[in-house]
C-alpha positions as CSV (number, residue, x, y, z in Angstrom):
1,X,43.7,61.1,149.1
2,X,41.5,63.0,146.9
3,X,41.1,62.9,143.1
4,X,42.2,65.9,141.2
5,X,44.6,67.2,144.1
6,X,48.2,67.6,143.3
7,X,50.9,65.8,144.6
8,X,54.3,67.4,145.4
9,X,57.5,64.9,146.1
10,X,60.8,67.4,147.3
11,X,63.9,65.4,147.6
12,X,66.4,67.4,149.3
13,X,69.7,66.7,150.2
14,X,72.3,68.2,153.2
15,X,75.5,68.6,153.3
16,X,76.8,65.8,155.5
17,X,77.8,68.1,158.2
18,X,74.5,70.1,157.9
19,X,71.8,67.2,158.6
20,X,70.6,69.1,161.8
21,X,70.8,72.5,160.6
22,X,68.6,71.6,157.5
23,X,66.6,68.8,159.8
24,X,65.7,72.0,162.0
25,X,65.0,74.5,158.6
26,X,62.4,71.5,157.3
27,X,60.9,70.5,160.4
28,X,59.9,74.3,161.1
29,X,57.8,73.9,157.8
30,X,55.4,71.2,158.9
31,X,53.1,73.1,161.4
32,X,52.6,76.3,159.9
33,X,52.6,74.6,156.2
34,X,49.5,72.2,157.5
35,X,47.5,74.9,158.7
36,X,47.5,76.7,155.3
37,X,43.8,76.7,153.2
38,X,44.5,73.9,150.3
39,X,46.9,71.7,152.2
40,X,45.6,68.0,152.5
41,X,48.8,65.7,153.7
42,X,52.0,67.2,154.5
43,X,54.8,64.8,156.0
44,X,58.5,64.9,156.3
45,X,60.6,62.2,155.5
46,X,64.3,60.9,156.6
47,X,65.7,57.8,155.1
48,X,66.8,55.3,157.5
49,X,70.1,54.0,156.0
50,X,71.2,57.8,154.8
51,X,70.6,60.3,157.3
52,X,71.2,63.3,155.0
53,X,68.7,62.4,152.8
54,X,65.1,64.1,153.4
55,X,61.7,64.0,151.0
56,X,58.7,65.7,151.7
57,X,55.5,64.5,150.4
58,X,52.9,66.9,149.9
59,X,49.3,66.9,148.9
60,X,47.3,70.2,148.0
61,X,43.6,70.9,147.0
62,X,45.0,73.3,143.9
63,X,48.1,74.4,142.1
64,X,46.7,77.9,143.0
65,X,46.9,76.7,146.8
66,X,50.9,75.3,146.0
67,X,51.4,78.5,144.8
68,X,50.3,80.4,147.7
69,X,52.3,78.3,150.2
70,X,55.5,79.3,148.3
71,X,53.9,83.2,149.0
72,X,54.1,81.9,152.9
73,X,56.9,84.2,155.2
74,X,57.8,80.8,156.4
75,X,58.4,79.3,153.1
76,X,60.2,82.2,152.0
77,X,62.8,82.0,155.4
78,X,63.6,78.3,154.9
79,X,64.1,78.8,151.4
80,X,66.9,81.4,152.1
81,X,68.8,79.1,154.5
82,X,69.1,76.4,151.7
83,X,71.8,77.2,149.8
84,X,74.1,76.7,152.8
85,X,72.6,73.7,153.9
86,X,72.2,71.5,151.0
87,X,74.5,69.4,148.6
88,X,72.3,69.8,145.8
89,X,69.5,72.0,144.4
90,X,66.2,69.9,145.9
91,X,64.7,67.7,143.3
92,X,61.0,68.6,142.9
93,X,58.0,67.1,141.1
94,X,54.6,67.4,140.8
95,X,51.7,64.1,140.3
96,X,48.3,64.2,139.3
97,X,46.7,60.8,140.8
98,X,45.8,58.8,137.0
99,X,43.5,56.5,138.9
């Protein structure tokens, strides 16, 4: 990974009798999100021992280019079926590598 990139970690959460609903919503993400100008790494996570617990794990050149990605039609769609889908609001952060 680059130096001076930023690194995005998005814990989400479904509602137990949503995991394929919101598996389906995330996993449409991963192709188009790739293919945007300023994303390095973008991988989708499910925990082995609880099923309804997904992370993403992001890296992107800029904050301008993070920014831009949330601009995306497809970012915008999966973020309106959310709400119905998760337990929780998704737990996001943002790294800078310190070495």
């Amino acid at each position: 990974m680059a130096e001076g990139t930023l690194r995005v970690v998005a814990r989400i959460i479904a509602r137990p009798n949503k995991v394929d609903e919101l598996l389906s919503v995330l996993t449409s993400l991963v192709e188009p999100t790739r293919k945007e100008p300023g994303c390095l790494g973008y991988e989708l996570l499910q925990n082995n021992e609880d099923p309804t617990d997904f992370t993403l794990i992001e890296e992107w050149q800029s904050n301008t280019a993070l920014e831009s990605h949330f601009a995306t039609k497809h970012f915008k769609e999966a973020l309106t079926k959310l709400p119905d889908l998760v337990a929780a609001e998704p737990d996001i952060r943002r790294y800078h590598l310190v070495r």
